[in-house]
C-alpha positions as CSV (number, residue, x, y, z in Angstrom):
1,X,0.0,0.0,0.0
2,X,1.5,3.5,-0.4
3,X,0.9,6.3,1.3
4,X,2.0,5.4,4.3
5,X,-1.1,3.7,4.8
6,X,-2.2,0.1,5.9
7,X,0.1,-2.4,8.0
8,X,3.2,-1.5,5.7
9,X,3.5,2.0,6.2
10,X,2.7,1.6,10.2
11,X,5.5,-0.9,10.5
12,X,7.8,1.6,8.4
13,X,7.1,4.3,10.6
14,X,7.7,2.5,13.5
15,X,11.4,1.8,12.1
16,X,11.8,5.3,11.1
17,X,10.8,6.0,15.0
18,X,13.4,3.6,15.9
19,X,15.9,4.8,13.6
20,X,15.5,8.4,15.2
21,X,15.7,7.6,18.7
22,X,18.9,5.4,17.6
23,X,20.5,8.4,16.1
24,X,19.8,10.4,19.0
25,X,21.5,8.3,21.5
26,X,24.0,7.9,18.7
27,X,24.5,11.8,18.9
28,X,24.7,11.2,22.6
29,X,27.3,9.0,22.2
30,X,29.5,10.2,20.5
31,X,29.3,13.9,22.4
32,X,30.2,11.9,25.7
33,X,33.0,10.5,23.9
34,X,34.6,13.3,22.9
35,X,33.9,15.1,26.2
36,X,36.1,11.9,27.6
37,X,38.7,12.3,25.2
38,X,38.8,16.0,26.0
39,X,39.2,14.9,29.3
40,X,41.8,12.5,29.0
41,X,43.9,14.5,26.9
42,X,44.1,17.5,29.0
43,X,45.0,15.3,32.0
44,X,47.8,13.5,30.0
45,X,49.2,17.1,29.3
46,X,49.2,17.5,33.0
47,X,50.3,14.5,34.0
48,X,53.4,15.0,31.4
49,X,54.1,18.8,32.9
50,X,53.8,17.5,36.5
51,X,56.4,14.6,35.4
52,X,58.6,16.8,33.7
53,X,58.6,19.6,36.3
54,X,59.4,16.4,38.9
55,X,62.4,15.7,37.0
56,X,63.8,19.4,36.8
57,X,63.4,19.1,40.4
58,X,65.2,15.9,40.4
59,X,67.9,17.0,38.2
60,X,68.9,20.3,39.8
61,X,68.8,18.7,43.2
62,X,71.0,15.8,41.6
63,X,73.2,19.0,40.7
64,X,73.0,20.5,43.8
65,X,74.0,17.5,46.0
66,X,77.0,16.6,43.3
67,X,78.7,20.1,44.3
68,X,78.0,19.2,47.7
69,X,79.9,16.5,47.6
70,X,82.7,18.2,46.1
71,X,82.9,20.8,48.3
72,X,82.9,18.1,51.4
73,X,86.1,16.3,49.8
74,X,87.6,19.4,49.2
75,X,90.3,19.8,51.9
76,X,89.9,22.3,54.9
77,X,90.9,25.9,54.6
78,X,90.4,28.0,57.4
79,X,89.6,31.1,55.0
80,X,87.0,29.7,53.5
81,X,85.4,27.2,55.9
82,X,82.5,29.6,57.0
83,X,81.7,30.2,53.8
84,X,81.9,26.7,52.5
85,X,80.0,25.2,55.3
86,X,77.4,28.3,54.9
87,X,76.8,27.3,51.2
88,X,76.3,23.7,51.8
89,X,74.1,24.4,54.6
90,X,72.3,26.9,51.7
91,X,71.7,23.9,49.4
92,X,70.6,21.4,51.9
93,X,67.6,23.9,52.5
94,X,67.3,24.1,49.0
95,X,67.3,20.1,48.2
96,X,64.5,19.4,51.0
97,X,62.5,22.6,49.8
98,X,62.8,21.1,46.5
99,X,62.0,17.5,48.0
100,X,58.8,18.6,49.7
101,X,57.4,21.9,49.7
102,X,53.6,21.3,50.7
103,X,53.0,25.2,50.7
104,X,53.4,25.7,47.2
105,X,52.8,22.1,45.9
106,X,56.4,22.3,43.6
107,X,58.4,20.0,45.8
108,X,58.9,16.3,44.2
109,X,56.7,14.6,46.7
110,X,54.0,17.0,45.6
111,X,54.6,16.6,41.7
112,X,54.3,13.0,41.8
113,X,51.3,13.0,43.5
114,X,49.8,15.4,41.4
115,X,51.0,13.2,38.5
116,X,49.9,10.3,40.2
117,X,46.1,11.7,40.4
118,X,46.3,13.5,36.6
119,X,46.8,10.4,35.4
120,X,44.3,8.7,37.4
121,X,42.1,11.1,36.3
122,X,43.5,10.4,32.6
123,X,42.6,6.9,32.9
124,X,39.0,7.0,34.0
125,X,38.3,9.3,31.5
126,X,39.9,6.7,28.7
127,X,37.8,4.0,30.2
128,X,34.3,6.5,30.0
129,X,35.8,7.2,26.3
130,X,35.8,3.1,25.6
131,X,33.2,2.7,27.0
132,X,31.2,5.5,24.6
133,X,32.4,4.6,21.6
134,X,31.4,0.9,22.0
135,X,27.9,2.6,22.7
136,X,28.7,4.3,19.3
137,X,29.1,1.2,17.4
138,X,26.0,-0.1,19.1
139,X,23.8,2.7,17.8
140,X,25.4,3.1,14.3
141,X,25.0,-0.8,13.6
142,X,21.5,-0.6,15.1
143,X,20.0,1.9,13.1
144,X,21.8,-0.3,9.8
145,X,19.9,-3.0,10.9
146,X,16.2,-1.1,11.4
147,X,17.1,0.6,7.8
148,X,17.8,-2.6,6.6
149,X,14.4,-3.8,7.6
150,X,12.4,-1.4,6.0
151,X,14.3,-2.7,2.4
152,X,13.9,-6.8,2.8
153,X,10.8,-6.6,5.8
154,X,13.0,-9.0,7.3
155,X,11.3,-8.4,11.0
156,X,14.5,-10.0,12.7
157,X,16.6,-6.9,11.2
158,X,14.5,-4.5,13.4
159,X,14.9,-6.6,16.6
160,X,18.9,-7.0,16.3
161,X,18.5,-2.6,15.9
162,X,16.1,-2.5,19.2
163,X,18.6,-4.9,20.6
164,X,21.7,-2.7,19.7
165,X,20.0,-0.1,20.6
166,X,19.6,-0.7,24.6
167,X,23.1,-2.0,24.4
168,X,24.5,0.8,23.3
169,X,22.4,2.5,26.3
170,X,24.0,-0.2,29.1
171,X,27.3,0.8,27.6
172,X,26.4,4.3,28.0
173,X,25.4,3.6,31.4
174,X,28.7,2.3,32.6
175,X,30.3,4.7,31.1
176,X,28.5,7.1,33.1
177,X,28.4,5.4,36.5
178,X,30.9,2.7,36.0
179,X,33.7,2.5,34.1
180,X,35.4,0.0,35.2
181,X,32.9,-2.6,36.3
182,X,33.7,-4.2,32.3
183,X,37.9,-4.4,32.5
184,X,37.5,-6.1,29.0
185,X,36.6,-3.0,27.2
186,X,39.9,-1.2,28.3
């Protein structure tokens, strides 16, 4: 029948339904996915600047504690002992300001930490991102299936798109609320 009318054109807009809601949740989809790969990207970046800045730290204080040394082997001069031992006692400050300094957050057991949590942070955004674009998939597949249907009538084709279709909104859903509860979509 055409027109839209009769049992055919019901059926057809009932896929075409299908096929919409599919490609909103598809639209869905794929915004939370790049939201999460926003995310994960900017914490990598941080993670990589706190990591870097970390070994600057770990470098100059490597520097510091070399000349340190030096100056300790150095044999004793009376001239210059109250300035030697003044400078060493300059750069010890220095090396445990530079190992922790909890008022400003820059000493290294501050920069790993905030390394540590960047790239926690990193990492539960990659699984939210995995987790989306297996949604994706779910969705695009699905509404290939229901458009499928409407060619062949093949009802089956329909069911796989529902089907797709609310897995593609489980996956969402972990993404959302738990992201690792599936470790084999890391």
């Amino acid at each position: 029948m055409s027109g839209g009318h009769g049992a055919g054109g019901s059926s057809n807009k009932r896929v075409a339904l299908l096929i919409s809601v599919l490609a909103l949740f598809l639209a869905l989809a794929e915004t939370l996915a790049k939201g999460a790969q926003t995310d994960a990207l900017g914490a990598n970046v941080e993670a990589s600047n706190q990591w870097a800045y970390f070994q600057a730290r770990t470098i100059r204080g490597t520097i510091l504690k070399t000349a340190d040394e030096t100056l300790a082997l150095l044999p004793p001069d009376a001239a210059n002992a109250e300035a030697i031992q003044a400078k060493r006692a300059e750069w010890a400050k220095t090396m445990a300001r530079w190992d922790s300094e909890p008022a400003t957050g820059e000493g290294r057991k501050e920069l790993a930490e905030k390394a540590r949590r960047s790239g926690e942070i990193r990492d539960l955004a990659l699984h939210r991102y995995h987790h989306y674009e297996f949604g994706s998939a779910a969705f695009q597949i699905g509404i290939v299936l229901a458009s499928a249907e409407v060619i062949t009538g093949i009802f089956a084709l329909v069911v796989g798109g529902g089907f797709l279709g609310i897995a593609g909104l489980v996956l969402l859903g972990f993404g959302l609320y738990a992201p690792h509860a599936l470790p084999f979509f890391h």
